[in-house]
N, C-alpha and C positions, 0 to 999 in steps of 0.2 A: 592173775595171781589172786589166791584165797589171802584174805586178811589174815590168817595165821602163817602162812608166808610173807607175808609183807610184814610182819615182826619182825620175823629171823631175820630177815636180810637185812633191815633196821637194827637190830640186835649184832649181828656180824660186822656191819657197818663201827656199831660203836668199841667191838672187843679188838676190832682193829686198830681205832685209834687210842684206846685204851692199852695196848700193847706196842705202839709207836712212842706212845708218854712216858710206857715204864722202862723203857732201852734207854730214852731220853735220861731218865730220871736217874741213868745206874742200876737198874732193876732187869737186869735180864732174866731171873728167875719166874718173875714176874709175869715177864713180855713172854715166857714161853706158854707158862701154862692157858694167860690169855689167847693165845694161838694157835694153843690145840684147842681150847673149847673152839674157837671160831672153825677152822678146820672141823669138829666134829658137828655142828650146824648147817656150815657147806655142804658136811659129806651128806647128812640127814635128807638136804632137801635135792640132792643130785645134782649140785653143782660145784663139787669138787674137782679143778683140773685133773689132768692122767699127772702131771708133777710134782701136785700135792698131795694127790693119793699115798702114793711112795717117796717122799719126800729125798731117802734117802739111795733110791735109786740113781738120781745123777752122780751119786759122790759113789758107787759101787760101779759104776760105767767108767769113768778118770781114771781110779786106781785099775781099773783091769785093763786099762789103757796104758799107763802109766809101765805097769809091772811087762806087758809085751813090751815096753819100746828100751826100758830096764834089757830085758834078755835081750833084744836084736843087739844093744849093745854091749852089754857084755859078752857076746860072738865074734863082735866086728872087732873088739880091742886086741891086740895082740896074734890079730891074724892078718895084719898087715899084707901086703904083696910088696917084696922088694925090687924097684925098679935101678936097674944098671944103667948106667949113661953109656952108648956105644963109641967103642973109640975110635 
């Protein structure tokens, strides 16, 4: 690693826990924008996870999860099959 990388990652290092202190602190406004700069340092040097990339990808995969399992059951209600007991 080039000394200008070994900044950043020193630099990432700290806007993390500088964003871990302001959630602490009640500061979530705070904690956010600390973590997108750290996320845009990550992304800079190309070691931005595929999760963090799209952060809100996972939470668009759930709900379209969510909404399928929503319909199969709104199908399944009131479509019962009535079973007779034989006499």
């Amino acid at each position: 690693m080039s000394r200008e990388q070994m900044m950043m990652v020193a630099q990432t290092q700290l806007l993390q826990r500088l964003a871990q202190q302001a959630r602490l602190n009640g500061n979530p406004a705070l904690a956010d924008q600390l973590s997108m700069r750290r996320a845009g340092l990550l992304s800079q040097m190309g070691f931005l996870p595929q999760s963090e990339r799209d952060p809100l990808a996972l939470q668009r995969i759930a709900e379209a999860q969510a909404e399928h399992l929503l319909a199969l059951r709104q199908c399944v209600v009131g479509t019962a099959i009535t079973v007779r007991p034989e006499d």
